[in-house]
C-alpha positions in Angstrom: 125.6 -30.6 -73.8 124.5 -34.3 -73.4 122.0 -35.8 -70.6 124.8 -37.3 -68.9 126.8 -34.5 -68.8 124.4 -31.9 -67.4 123.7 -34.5 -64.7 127.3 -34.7 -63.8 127.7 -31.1 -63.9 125.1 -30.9 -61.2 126.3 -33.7 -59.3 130.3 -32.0 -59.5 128.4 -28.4 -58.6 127.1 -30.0 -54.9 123.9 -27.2 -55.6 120.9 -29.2 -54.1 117.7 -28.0 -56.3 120.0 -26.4 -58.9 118.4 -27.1 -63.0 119.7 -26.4 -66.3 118.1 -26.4 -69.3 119.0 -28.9 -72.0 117.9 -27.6 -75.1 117.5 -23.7 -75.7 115.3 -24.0 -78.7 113.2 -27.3 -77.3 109.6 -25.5 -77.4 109.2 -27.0 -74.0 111.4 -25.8 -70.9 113.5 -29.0 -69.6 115.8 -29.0 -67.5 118.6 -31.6 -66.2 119.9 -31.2 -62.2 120.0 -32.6 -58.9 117.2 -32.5 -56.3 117.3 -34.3 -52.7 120.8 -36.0 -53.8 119.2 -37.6 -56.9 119.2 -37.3 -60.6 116.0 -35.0 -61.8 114.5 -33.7 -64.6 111.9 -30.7 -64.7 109.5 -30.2 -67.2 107.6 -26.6 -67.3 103.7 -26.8 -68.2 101.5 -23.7 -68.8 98.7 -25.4 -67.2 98.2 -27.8 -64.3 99.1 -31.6 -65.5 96.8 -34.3 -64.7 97.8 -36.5 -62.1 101.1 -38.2 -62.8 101.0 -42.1 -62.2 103.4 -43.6 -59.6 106.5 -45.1 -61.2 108.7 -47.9 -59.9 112.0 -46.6 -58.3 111.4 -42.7 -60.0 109.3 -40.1 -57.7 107.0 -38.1 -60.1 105.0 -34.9 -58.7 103.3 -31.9 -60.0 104.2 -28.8 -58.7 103.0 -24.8 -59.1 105.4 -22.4 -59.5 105.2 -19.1 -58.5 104.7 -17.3 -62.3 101.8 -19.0 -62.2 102.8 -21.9 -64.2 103.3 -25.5 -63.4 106.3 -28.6 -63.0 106.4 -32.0 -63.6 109.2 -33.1 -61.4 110.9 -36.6 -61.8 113.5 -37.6 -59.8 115.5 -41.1 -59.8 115.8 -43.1 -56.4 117.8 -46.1 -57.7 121.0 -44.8 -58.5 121.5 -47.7 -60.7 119.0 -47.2 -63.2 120.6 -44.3 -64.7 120.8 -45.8 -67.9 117.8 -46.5 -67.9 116.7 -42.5 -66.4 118.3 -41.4 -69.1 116.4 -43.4 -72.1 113.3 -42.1 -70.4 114.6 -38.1 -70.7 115.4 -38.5 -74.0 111.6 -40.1 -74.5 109.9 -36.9 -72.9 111.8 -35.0 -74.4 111.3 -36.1 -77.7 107.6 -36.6 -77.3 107.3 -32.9 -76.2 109.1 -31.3 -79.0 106.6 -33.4 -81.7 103.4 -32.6 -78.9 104.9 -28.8 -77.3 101.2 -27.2 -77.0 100.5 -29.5 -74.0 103.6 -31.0 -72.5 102.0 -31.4 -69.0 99.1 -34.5 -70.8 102.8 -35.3 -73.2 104.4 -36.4 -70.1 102.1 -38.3 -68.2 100.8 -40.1 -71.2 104.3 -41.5 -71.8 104.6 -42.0 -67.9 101.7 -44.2 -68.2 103.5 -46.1 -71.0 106.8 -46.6 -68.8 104.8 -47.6 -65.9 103.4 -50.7 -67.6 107.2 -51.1 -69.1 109.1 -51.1 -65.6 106.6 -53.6 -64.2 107.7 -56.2 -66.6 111.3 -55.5 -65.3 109.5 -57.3 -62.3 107.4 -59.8 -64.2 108.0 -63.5 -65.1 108.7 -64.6 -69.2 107.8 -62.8 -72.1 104.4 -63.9 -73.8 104.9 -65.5 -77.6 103.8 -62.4 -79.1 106.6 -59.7 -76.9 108.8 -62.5 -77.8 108.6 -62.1 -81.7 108.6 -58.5 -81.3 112.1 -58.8 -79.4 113.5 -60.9 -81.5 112.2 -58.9 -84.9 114.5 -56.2 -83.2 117.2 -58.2 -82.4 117.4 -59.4 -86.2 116.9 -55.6 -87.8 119.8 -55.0 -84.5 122.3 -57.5 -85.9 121.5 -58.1 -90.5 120.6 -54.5 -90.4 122.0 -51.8 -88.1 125.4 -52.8 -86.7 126.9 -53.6 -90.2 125.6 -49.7 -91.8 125.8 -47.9 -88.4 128.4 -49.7 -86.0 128.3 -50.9 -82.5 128.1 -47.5 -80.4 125.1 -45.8 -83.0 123.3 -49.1 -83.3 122.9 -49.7 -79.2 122.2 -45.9 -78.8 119.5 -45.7 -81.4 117.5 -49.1 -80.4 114.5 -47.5 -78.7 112.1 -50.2 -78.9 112.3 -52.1 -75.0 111.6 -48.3 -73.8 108.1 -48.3 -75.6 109.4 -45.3 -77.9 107.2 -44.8 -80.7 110.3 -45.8 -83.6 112.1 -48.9 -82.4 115.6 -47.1 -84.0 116.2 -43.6 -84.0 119.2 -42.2 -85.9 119.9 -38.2 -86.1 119.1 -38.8 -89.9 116.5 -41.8 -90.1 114.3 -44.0 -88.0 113.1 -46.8 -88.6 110.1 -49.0 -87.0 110.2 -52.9 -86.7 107.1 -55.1 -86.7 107.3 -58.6 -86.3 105.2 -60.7 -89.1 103.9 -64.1 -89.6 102.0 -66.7 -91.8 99.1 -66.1 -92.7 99.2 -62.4 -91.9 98.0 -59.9 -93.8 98.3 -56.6 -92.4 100.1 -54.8 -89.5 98.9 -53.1 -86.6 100.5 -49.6 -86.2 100.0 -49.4 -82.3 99.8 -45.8 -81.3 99.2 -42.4 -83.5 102.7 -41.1 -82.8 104.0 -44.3 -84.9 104.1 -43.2 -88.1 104.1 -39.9 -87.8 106.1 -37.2 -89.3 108.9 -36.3 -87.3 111.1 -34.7 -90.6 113.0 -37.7 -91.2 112.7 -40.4 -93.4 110.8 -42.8 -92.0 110.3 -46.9 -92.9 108.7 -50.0 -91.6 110.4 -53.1 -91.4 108.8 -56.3 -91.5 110.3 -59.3 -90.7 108.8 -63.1 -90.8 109.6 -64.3 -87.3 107.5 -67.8 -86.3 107.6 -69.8 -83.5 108.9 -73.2 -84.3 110.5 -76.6 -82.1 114.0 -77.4 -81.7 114.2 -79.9 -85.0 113.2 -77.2 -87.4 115.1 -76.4 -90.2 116.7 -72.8 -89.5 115.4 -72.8 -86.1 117.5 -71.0 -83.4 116.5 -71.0 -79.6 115.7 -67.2 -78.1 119.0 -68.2 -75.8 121.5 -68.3 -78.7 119.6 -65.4 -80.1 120.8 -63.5 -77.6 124.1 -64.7 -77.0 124.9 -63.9 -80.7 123.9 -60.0 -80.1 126.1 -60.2 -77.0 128.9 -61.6 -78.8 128.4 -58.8 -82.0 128.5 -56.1 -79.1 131.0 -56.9 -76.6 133.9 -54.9 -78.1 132.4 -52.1 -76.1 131.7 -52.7 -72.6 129.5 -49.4 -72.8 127.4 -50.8 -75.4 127.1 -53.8 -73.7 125.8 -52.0 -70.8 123.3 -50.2 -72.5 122.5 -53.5 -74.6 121.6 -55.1 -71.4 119.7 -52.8 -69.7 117.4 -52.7 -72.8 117.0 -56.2 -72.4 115.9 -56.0 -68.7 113.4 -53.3 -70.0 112.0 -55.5 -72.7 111.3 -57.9 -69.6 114.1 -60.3 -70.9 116.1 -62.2 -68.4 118.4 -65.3 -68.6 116.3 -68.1 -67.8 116.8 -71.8 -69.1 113.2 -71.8 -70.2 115.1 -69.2 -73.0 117.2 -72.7 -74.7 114.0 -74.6 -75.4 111.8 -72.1 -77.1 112.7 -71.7 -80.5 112.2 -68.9 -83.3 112.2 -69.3 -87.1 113.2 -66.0 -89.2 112.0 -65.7 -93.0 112.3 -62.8 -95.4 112.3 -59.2 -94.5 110.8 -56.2 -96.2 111.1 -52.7 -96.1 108.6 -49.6 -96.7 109.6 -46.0 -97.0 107.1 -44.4 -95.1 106.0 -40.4 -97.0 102.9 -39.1 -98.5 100.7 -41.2 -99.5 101.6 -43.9 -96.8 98.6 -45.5 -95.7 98.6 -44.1 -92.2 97.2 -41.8 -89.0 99.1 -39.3 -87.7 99.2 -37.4 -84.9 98.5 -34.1 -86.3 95.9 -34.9 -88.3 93.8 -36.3 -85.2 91.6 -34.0 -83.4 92.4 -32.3 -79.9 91.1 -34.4 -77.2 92.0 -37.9 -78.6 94.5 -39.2 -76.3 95.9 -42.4 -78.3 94.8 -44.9 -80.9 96.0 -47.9 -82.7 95.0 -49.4 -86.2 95.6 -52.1 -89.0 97.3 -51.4 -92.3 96.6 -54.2 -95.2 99.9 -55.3 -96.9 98.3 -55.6 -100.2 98.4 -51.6 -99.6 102.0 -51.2 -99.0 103.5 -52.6 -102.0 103.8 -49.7 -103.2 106.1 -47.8 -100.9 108.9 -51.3 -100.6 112.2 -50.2 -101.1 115.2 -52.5 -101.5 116.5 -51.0 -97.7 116.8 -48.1 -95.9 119.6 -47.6 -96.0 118.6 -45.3 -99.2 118.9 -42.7 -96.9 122.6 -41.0 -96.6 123.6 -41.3 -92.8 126.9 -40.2 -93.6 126.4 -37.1 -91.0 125.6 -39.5 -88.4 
């Protein structure tokens, strides 16, 4: 059973406070329902859960149950965020099945994450750096992923705007998009979860992205950027949905300032990421150590480029 469809089976049922669980062999207990007339998720800790933070339009609280255990209980208050509600389920619940032994610190650690994420919904332009990183995603989005994986798969998978730690996640691959430039010469991996081992191939796509002026060869302005991904998408009024609310997440709105900054895209490259990959994982990392980012030289990753990764068969997908 999908997310959506355990949430409209307890929105048809009419049972205020009624949960089901999503996933029978998750190692974590979630469950999908209805609670005060809104959409809610329940997560079931052994232990109590640190304070949750206080999220924009989604109620959080920690509860004890009476076996002794505890709740995290989120529920959404703006029924027109479901979309987004539902990117953020399919976060904690990925983040607990990698991290099950704790899932009370799992979910507030990613709460902290999507706090700082829905207060750009509010903020003003993205900075030149979010900026690069957007449109590194947009260009993996539109060369790479709709042509091998279709319009539907392609606007499902992109994870990135919802600070997930792969930018595209596929049933059978993921891959991870960093934005490069000149003179560059490394990439920062920014959390442990990353590049870590999740049992599917894995790779890290690096694409040249460099700010540039209006009478640069090959420059296009972040505006026509993103009308072109519209355009590529809007055979499915679905997608395009979900497409825009990613956006909003990113902290992308339509803004005129948007047709006179300009972006200049060079070559791309691609690295399978498996033993011996130059990397931290989680793990590996001791108990206790809550997050951590660090710098990986290029020179280092030569050998693990692969022509694309598409190497992978996604023929199940």
């Amino acid at each position: 059973m999908s997310h959506e469809e355990a949430f409209s089976k307890a929105e048809r049922a009419g049972v205020d406070g009624a949960f089901t669980r999503v996933d029978g062999e998750h190692p974590v207990g979630i469950f999908l329902g209805v609670e005060s007339g809104q959409r809610a998720m329940m997560v079931v800790c052994r232990d109590q859960p640190p304070d949750p933070p206080s999220l924009s339009a989604i109620h959080v609280e920690a509860r004890a149950r009476q076996g002794g255990d505890w709740a995290l209980v989120l529920r959404l208050q703006q029924r027109d965020l479901r979309l987004l509600f539902a990117r953020l389920v399919e976060d904690l619940e990925e983040a607990t099945r990698a991290r099950p032994a704790n899932p009370g610190d799992v979910v507030v650690e990613r709460l902290l994450r999507w706090q700082r994420l829905l207060a750009r919904r509010e903020g003003g332009r993205l900075d030149d750096r979010a900026l690069r990183g957007l449109a590194a995603e947009l260009c993996f989005f539109l060369e790479e992923a709709l042509p091998a994986m279709g319009v539907e798969s392609t606007t499902m998978a992109w994870r990135g705007p919802y600070s997930a730690p792969r930018d595209f996640v596929w049933p059978l691959v993921e891959v991870e998009v960093k934005a490069v430039h000149l003179p560059q010469r490394d990439v920062t991996i920014s959390s442990l979860e990353q590049l870590s081992d999740t049992g599917k191939p894995l790779f890290l796509w690096c694409k040249h992205v460099e700010l540039a002026t209006e009478g640069d060869a090959g420059a296009i302005s972040v505006a026509a950027l993103i009308a072109k991904a519209r355009e590529a998408i809007a055979v499915s009024a679905s997608a395009s949905d979900r497409f825009e609310e990613a956006l909003r997440t990113a902290g992308y709105e339509d803004h005129e300032e948007y047709l006179a900054r300009f972006l200049r895209f060079g070559n791309s490259l691609c690295h399978a990421v498996r033993d011996p990959f130059p990397r931290i994982q989680r793990q590996e990392v001791a108990p206790g150590v809550i997050d951590g980012s660090y710098r990986v030289r290029f020179a280092d990753l030569k050998p693990y480029t692969v022509p694309s990764w598409r190497e992978v068969d996604t023929s199940g997908d």
